[in-house]
C-alpha positions, -999 to 999 in steps of 0.1 A, spaced: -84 -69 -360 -106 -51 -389 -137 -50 -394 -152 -34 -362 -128 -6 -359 -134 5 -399 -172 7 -392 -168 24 -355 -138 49 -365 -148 60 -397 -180 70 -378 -156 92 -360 -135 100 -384 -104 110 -368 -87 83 -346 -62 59 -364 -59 19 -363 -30 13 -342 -2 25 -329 35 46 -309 68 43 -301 105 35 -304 112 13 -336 152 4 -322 162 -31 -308 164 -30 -270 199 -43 -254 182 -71 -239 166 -84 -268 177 -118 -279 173 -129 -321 143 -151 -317 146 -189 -333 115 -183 -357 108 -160 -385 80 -134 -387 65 -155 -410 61 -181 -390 50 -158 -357 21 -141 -377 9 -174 -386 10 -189 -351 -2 -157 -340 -33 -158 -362 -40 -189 -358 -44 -181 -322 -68 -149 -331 -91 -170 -351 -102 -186 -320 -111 -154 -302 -146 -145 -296 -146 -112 -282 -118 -82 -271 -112 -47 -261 -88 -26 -278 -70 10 -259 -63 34 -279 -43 65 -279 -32 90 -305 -11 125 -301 -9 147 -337 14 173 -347 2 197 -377 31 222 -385 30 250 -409 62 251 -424 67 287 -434 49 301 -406 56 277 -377 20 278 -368 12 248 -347 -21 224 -343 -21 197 -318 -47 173 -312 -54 140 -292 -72 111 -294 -79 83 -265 -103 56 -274 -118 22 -259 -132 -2 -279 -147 -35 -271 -156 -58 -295 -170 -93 -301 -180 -111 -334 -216 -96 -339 -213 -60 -319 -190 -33 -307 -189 -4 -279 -168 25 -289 -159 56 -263 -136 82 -274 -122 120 -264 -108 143 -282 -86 174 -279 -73 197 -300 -51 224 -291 -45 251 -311 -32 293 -307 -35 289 -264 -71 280 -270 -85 241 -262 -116 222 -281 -129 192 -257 -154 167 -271 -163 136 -269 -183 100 -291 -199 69 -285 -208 45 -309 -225 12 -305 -228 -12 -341 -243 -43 -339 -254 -71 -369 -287 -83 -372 -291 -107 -396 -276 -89 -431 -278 -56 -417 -257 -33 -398 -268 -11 -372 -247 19 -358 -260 37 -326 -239 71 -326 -243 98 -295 -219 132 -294 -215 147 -262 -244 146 -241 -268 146 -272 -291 121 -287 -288 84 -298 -293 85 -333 -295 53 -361 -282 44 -392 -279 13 -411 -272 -8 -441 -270 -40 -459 -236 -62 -458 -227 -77 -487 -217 -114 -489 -179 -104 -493 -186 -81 -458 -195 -108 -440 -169 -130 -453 -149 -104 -442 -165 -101 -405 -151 -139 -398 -116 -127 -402 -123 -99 -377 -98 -105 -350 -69 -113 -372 -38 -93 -379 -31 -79 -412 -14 -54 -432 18 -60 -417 50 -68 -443 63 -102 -425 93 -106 -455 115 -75 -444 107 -80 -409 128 -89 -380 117 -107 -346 134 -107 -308 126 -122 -276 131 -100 -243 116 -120 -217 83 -135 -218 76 -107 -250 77 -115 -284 85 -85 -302 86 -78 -345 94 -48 -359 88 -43 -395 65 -17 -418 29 -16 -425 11 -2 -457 -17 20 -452 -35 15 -482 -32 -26 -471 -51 -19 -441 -83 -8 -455 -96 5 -420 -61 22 -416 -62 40 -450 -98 52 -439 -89 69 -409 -58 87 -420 -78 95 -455 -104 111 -430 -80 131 -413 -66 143 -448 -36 125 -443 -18 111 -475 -21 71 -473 7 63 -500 27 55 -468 43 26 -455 52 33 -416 78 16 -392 54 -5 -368 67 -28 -335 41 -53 -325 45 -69 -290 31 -106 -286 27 -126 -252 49 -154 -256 32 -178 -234 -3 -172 -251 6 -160 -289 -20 -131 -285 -9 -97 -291 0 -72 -265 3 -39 -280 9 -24 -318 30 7 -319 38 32 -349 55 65 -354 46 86 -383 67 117 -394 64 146 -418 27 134 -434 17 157 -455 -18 168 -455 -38 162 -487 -62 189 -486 -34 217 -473 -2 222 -489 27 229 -472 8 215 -435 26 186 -427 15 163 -393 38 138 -373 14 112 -354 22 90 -321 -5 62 -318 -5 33 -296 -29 3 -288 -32 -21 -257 -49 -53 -269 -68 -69 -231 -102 -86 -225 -96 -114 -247 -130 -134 -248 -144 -120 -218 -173 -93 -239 -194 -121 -259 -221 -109 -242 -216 -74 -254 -248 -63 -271 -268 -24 -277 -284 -13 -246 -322 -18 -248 -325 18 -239 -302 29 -269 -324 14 -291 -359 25 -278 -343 59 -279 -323 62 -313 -341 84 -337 
């Protein structure tokens, strides 16, 4: 599920793809009679069909100076609806840092007209402005694979069944995920990374439920010696039920 959150995130250049959580087998977890090879292409196959989504999201970062203990933490939470042609973003964020607290706060709408992408982008209370851009072929290629899962190694991983849950643990490569590598990149986070990831599936439908990731001890490109440890989660819901999503008429007549 690509394309829509590399074109909304990167606009806000600080939340990551997925992720959070505990990467260790839970007792009442059974071995499930499949591999992950064989779930990711079940599960796929099942995401191909879907027309439209919402994604929650929710980040929590750790910046630690080594030498001089000094702390940064910030937070991300994020909605995100989506459907093949358009896309509503919200998202807060706080940063904490020395006993003081930064608040703000995004909204992006992008939608495709034709060849062209549009991106609708307020901060805070402020203005509606525009920007947009030509797709090439191999973009729009790409947009028809939107809702699919990838980046996730499937040959090292392991799968387990508790309950109705479908649950595989394995890694996933940043620099595989190209909307993955551009949010950690944007954050100055090193994305020559591979990261422990559990992704929880719905057995009855074959739909994912929720990705979580734990990252420890990044180290910051752009600061030596900072390195960040970064919680993420996200809550996959809504499936099909936003095809109608489109840019408010008002958002448009008012973009500059």
């Amino acid at each position: 599920m690509q394309k829509w959150k590399k074109y909304a995130l990167t606009m806000m250049g600080a939340a990551l793809l997925c992720l959070t959580g505990k990467t260790t087998v839970l007792a009442q977890e059974q071995p499930a009679p499949f591999t992950a090879e064989e779930l990711m292409g079940a599960v796929n196959a099942q995401c191909a069909n879907l027309t439209s989504l919402k994604e929650t999201l929710a980040e929590s970062m750790q910046m630690v100076e080594p030498q001089s203990g000094m702390e940064l933490d910030a937070s991300v939470v994020m909605e995100l609806e989506q459907s093949r042609t358009a896309a509503h973003t919200t998202m807060g964020i706080a940063m904490s840092a020395m006993g003081m607290t930064e608040e703000s706060s995004m909204e992006v709408y992008t939608t495709i007209v034709g060849t062209t992408l549009y991106t609708y982008t307020r901060s805070e209370a402020g203005s509606w402005y525009v920007e947009e851009r030509e797709l090439s072929a191999e973009e729009l290629a790409e947009n028809e694979k939107a809702f699919l899962l990838s980046g996730i190694d499937t040959k090292s991983a392991t799968v387990a069944l508790d309950g109705n849950i479908i649950r595989l643990y394995s890694v996933v490569e940043a620099e595989s995920m190209e909307e993955f590598a551009d949010m950690l990149s944007s954050s100055g986070l090193s994305v020559n990374n591979a990261f422990p990831v559990v992704l929880e599936i719905d057995g009855a439908t074959l739909l994912p439920v929720s990705m979580l990731v734990e990252m420890k001890d990044m180290p910051i490109d752009s600061m030596e010696g900072l390195q960040a440890t970064v919680h993420a989660s996200v809550i996959f819901s809504g499936y099909n039920q936003y095809d109608d999503l489109a840019v408010p008429a008002e958002v448009v007549a008012n973009a500059a």
